[in-house]
N, CA, C and O atoms as a Tinker XYZ file with bonds, in Angstrom:
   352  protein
     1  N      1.989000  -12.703000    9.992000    73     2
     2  CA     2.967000  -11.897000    9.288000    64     1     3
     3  C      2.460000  -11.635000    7.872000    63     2     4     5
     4  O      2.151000  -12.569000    7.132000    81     3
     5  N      2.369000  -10.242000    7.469000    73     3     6
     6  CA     2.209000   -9.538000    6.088000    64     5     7
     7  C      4.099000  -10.199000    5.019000    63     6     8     9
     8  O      5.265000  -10.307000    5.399000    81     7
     9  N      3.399000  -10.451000    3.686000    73     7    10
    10  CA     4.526000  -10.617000    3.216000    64     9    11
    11  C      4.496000   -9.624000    1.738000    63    10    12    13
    12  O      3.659000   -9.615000    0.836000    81    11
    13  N      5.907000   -8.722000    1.923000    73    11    14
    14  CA     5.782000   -8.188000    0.144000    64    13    15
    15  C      5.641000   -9.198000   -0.880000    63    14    16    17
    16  O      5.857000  -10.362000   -0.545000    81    15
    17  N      5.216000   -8.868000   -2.427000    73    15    18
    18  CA     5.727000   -9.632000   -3.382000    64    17    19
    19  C      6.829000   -9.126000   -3.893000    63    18    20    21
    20  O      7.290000   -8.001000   -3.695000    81    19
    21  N      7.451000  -10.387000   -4.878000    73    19    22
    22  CA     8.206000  -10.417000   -5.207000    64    21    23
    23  C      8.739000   -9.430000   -6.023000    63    22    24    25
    24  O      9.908000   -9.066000   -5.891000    81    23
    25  N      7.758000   -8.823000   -7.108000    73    23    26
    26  CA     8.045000   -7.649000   -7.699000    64    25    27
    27  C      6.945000   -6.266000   -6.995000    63    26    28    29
    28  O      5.772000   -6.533000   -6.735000    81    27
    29  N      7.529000   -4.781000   -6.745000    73    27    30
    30  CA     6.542000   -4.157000   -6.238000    64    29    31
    31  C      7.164000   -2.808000   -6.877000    63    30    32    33
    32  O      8.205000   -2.202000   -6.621000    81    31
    33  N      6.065000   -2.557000   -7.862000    73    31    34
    34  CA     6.459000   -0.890000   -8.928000    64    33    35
    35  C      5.438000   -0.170000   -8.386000    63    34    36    37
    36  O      4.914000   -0.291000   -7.279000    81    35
    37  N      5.151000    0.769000   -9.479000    73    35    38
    38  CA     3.996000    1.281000   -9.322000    64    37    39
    39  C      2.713000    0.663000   -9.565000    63    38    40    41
    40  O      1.710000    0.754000   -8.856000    81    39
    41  N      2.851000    0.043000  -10.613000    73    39    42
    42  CA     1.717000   -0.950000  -11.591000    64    41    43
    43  C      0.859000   -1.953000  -10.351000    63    42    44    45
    44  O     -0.291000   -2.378000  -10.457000    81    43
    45  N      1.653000   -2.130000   -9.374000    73    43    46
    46  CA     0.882000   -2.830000   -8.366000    64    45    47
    47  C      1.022000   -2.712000   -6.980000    63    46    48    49
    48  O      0.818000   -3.513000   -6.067000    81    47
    49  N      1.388000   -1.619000   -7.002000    73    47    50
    50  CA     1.108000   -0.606000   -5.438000    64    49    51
    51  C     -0.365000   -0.589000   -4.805000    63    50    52    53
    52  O     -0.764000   -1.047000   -3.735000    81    51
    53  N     -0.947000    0.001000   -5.689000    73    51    54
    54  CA    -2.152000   -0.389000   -5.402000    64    53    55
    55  C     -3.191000   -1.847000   -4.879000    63    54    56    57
    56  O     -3.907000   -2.036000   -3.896000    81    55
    57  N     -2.912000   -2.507000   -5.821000    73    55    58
    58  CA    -3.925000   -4.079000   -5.394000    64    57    59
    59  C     -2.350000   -4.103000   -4.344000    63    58    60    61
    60  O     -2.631000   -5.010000   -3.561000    81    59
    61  N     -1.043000   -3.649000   -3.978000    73    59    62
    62  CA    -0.835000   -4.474000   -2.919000    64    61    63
    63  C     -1.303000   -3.850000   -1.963000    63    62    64    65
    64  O     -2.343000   -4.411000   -1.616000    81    63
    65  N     -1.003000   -2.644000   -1.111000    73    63    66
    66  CA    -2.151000   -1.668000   -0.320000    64    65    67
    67  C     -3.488000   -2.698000    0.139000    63    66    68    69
    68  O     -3.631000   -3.262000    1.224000    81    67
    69  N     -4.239000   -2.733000   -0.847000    73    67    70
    70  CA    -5.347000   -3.287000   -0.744000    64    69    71
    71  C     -5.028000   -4.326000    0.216000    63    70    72    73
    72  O     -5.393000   -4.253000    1.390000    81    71
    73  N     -3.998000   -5.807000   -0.506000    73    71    74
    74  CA    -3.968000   -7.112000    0.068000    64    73    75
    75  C     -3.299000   -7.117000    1.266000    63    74    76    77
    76  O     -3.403000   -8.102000    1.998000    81    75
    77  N     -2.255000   -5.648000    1.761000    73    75    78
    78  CA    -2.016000   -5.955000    3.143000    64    77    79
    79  C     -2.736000   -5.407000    4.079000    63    78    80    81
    80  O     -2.629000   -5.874000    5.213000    81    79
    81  N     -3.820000   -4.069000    3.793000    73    79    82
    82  CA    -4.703000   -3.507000    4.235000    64    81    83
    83  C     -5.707000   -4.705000    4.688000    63    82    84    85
    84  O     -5.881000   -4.880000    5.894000    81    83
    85  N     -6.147000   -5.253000    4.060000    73    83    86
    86  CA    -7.058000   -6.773000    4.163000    64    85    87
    87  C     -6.511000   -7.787000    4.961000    63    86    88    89
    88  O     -7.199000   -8.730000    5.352000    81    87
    89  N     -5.299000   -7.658000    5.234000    73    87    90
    90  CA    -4.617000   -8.862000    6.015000    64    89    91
    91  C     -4.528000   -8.032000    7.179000    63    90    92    93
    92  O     -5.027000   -8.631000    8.132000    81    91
    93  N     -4.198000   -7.162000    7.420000    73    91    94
    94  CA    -3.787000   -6.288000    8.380000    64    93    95
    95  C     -4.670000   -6.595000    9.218000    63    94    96    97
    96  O     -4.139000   -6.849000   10.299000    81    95
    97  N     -6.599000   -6.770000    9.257000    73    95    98
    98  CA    -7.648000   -6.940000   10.083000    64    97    99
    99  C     -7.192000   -8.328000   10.898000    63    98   100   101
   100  O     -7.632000   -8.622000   12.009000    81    99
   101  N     -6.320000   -9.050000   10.214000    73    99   102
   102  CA    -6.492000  -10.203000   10.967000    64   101   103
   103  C     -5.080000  -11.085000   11.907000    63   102   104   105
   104  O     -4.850000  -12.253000   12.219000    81   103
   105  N     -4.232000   -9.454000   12.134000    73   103   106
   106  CA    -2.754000   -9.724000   12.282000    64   105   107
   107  C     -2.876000   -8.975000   13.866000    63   106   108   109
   108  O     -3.420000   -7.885000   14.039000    81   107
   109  N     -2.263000   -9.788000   14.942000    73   107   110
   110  CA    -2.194000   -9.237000   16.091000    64   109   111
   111  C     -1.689000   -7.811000   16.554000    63   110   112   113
   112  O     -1.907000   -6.965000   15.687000    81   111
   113  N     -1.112000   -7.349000   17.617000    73   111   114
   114  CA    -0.890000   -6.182000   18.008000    64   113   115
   115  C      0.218000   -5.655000   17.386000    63   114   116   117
   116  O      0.247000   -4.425000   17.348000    81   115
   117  N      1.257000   -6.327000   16.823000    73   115   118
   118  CA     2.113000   -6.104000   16.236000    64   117   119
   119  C      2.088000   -6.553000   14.730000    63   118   120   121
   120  O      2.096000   -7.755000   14.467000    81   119
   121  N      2.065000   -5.826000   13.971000    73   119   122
   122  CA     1.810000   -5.730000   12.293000    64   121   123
   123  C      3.764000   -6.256000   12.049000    63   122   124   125
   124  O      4.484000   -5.458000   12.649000    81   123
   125  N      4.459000   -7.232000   11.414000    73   123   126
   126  CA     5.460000   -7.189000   10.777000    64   125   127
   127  C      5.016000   -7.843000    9.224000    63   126   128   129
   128  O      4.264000   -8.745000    8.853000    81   127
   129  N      5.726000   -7.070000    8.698000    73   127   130
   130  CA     5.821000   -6.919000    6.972000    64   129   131
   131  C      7.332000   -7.677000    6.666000    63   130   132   133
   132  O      8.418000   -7.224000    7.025000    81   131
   133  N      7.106000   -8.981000    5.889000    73   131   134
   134  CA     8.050000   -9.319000    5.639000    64   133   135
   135  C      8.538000   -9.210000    3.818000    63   134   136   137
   136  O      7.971000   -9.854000    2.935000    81   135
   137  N      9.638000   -8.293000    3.602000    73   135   138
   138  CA    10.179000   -7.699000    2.987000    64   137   139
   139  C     10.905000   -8.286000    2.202000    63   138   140   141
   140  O     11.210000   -7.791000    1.117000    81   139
   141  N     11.498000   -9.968000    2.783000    73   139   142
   142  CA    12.819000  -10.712000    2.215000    64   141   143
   143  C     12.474000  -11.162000    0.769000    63   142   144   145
   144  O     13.491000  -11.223000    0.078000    81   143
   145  N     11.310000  -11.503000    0.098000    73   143   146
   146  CA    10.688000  -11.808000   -1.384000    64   145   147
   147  C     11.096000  -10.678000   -2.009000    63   146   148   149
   148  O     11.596000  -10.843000   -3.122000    81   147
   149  N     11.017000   -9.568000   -1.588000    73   147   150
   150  CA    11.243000   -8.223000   -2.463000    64   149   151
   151  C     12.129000   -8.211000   -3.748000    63   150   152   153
   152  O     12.595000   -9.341000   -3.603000    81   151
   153  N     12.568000   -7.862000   -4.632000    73   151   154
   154  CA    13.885000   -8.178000   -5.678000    64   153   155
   155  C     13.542000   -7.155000   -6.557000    63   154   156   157
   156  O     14.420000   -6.293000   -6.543000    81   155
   157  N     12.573000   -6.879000   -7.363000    73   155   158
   158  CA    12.090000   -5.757000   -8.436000    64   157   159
   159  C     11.164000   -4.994000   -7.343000    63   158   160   161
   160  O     10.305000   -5.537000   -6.649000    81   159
   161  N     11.660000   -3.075000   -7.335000    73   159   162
   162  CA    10.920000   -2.299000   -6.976000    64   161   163
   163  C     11.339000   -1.643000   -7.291000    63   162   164   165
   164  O     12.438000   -1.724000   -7.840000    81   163
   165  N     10.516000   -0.340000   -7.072000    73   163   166
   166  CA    10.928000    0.666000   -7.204000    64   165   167
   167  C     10.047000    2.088000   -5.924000    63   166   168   169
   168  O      9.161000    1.679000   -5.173000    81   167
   169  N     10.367000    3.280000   -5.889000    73   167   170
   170  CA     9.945000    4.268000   -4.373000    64   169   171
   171  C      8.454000    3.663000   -4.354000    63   170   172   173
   172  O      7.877000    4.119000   -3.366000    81   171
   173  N      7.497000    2.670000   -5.201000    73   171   174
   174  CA     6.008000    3.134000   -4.711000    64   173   175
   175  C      6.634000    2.117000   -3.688000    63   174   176   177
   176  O      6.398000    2.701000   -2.630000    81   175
   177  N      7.158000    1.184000   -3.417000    73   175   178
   178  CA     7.229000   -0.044000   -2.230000    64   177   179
   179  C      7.388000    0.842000   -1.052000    63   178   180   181
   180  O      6.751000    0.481000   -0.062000    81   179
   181  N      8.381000    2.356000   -0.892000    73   179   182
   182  CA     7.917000    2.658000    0.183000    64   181   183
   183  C      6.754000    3.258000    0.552000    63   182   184   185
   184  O      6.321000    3.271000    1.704000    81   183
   185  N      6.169000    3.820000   -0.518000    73   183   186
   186  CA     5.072000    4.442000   -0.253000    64   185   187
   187  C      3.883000    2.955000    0.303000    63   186   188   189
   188  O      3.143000    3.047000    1.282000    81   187
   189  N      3.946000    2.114000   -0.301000    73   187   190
   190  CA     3.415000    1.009000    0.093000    64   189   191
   191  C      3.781000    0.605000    1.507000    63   190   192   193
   192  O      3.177000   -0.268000    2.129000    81   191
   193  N      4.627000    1.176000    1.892000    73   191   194
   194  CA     4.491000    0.349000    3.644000    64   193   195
   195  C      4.655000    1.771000    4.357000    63   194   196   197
   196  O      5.087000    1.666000    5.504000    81   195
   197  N      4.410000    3.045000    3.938000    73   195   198
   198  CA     3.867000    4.232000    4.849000    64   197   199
   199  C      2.533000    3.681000    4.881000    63   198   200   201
   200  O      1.965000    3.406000    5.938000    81   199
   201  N      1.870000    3.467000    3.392000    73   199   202
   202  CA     0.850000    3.639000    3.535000    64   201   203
   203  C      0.347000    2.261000    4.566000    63   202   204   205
   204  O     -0.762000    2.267000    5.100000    81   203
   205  N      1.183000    1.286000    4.718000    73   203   206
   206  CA     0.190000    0.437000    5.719000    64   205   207
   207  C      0.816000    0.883000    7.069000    63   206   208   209
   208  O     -0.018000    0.661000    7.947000    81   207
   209  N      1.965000    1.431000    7.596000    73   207   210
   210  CA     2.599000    2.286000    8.866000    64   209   211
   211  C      1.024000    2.466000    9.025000    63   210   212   213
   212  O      0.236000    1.674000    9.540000    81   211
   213  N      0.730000    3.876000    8.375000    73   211   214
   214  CA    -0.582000    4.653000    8.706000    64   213   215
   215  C     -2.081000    3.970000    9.207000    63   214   216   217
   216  O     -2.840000    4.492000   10.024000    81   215
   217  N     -2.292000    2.718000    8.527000    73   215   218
   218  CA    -3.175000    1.557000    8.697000    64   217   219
   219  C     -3.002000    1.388000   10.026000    63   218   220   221
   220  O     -3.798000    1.695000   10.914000    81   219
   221  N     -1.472000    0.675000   10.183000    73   219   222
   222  CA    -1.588000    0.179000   11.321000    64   221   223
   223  C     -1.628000    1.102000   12.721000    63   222   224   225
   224  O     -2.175000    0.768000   13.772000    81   223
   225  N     -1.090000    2.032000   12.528000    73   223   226
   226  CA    -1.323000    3.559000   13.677000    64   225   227
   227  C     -2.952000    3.861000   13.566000    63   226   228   229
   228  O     -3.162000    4.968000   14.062000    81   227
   229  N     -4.154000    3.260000   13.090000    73   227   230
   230  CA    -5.360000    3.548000   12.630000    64   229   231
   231  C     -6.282000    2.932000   13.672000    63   230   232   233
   232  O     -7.283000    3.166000   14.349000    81   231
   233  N     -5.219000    1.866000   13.364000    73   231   234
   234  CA    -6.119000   -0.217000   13.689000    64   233   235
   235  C     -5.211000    0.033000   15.305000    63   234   236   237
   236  O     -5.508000   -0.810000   16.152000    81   235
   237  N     -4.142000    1.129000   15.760000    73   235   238
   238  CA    -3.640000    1.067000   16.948000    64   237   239
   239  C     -2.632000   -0.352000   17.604000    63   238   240   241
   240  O     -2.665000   -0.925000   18.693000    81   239
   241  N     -1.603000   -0.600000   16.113000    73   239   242
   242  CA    -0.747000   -1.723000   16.471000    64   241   243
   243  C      0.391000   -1.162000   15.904000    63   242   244   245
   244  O      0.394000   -0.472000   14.884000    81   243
   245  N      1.284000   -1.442000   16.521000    73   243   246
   246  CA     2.508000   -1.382000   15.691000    64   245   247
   247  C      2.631000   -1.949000   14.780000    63   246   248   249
   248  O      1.815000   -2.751000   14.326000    81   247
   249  N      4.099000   -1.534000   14.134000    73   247   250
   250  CA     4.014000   -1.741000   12.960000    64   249   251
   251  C      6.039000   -1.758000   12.879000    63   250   252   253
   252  O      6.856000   -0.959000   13.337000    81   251
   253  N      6.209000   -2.995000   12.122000    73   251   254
   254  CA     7.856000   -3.263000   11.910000    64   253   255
   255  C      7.786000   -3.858000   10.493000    63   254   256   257
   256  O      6.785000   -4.187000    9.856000    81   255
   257  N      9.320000   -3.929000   10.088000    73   255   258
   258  CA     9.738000   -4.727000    8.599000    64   257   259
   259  C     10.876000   -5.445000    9.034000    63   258   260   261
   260  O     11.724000   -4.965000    9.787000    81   259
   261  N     10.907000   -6.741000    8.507000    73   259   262
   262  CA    12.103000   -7.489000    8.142000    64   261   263
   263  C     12.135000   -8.107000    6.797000    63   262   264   265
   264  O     11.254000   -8.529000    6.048000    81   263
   265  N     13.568000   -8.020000    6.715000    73   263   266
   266  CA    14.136000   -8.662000    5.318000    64   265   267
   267  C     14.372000   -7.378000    4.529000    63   266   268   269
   268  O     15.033000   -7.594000    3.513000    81   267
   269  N     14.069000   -6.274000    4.682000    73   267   270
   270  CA    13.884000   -4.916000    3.757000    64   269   271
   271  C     15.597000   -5.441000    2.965000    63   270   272   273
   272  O     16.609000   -5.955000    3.442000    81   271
   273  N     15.252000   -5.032000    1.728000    73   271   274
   274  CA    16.875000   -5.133000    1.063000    64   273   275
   275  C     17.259000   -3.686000    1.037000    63   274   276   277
   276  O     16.667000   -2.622000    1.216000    81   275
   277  N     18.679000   -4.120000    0.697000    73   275   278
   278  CA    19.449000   -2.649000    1.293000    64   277   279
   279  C     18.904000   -2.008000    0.567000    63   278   280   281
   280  O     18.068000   -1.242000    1.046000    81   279
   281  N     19.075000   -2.011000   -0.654000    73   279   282
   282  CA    18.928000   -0.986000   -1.887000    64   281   283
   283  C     17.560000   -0.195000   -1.316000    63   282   284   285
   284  O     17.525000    1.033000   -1.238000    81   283
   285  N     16.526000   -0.993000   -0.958000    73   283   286
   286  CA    15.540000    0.026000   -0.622000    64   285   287
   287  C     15.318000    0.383000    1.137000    63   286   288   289
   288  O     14.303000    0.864000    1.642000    81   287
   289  N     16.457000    0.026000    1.771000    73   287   290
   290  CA    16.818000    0.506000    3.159000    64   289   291
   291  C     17.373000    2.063000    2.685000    63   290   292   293
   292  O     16.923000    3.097000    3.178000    81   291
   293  N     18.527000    2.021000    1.546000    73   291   294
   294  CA    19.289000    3.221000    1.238000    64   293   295
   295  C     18.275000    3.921000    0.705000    63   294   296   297
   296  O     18.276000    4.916000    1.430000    81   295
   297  N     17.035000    4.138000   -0.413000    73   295   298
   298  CA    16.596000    4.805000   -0.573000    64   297   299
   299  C     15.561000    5.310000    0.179000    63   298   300   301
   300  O     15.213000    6.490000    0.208000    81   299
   301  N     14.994000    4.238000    0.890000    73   299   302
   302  CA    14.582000    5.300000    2.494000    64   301   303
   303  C     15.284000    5.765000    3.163000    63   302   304   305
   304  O     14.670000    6.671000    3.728000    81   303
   305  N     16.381000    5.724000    3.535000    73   303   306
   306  CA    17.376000    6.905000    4.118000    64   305   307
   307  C     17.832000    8.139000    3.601000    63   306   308   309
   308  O     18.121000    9.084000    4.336000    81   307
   309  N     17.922000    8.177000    2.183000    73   307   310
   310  CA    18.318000    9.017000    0.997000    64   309   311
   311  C     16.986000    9.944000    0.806000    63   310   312   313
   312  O     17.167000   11.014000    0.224000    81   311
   313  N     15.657000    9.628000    1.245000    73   311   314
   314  CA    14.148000   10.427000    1.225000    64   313   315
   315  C     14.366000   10.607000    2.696000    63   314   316   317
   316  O     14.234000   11.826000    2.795000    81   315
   317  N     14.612000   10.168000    3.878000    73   315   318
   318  CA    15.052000   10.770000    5.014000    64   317   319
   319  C     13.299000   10.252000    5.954000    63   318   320   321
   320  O     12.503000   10.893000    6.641000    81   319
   321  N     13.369000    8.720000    5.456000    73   319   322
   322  CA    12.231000    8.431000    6.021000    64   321   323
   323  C     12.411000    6.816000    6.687000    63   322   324   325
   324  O     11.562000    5.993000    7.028000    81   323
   325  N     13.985000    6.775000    6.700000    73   323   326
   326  CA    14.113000    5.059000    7.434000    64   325   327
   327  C     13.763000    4.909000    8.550000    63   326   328   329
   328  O     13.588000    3.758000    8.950000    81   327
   329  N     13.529000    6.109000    9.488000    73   327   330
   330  CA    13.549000    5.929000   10.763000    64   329   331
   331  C     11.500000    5.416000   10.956000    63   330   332   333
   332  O     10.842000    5.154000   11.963000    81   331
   333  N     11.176000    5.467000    9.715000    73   331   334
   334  CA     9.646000    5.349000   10.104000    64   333   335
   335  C      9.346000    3.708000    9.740000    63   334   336   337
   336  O      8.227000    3.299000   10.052000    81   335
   337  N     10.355000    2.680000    9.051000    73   335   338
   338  CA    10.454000    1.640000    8.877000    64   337   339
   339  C     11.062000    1.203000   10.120000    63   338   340   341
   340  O     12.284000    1.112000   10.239000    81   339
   341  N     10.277000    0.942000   11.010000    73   339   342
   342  CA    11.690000   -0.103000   11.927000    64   341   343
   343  C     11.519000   -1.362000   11.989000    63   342   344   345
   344  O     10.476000   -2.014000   12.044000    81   343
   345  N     12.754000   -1.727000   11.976000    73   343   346
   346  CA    13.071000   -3.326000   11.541000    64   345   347
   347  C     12.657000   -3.978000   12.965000    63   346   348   349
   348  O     12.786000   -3.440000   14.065000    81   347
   349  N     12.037000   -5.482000   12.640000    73   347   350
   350  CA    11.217000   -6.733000   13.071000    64   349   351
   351  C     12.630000   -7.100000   13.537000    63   350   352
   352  O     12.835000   -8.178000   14.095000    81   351
């Protein structure tokens, strides 16, 4: 299991990308991202788990989230992109 950190802005979208991209090589057929650490973010966190969705549709595994907090459940619904997060 992939885990967010605790804080995820823009400022570290990037090195995170990287660290679940890197973990991702070594996570079975099913990729889950665990979300429940989350507390400070802001939209790059979703862009941060399209961008590993896309990884994992790459590497040919699925791909789920648990723990997502609402606040950023609602603003993926509000961009009209929750249905591409599906929950673990």
């Amino acid at each position: 299991m992939l885990s967010l950190p605790a804080t995820l802005t823009h400022e570290q979208a990037k090195a995170c990308v990287k660290q679940l991209t890197d973990g991702l090589r070594s996570e079975a057929a099913q990729v889950v991202v665990d979300a429940a650490k989350l507390r400070h973010f802001d939209s790059s966190a979703l862009a941060v788990l399209l961008e590993l969705r896309r990884e994992c549709a790459r590497a040919g595994k699925r791909f789920a989230v648990q723990g997502l907090p609402s606040r950023l459940l609602d603003l993926a619904k509000l961009y009209g992109i929750s249905g591409l997060l599906p929950s673990a």
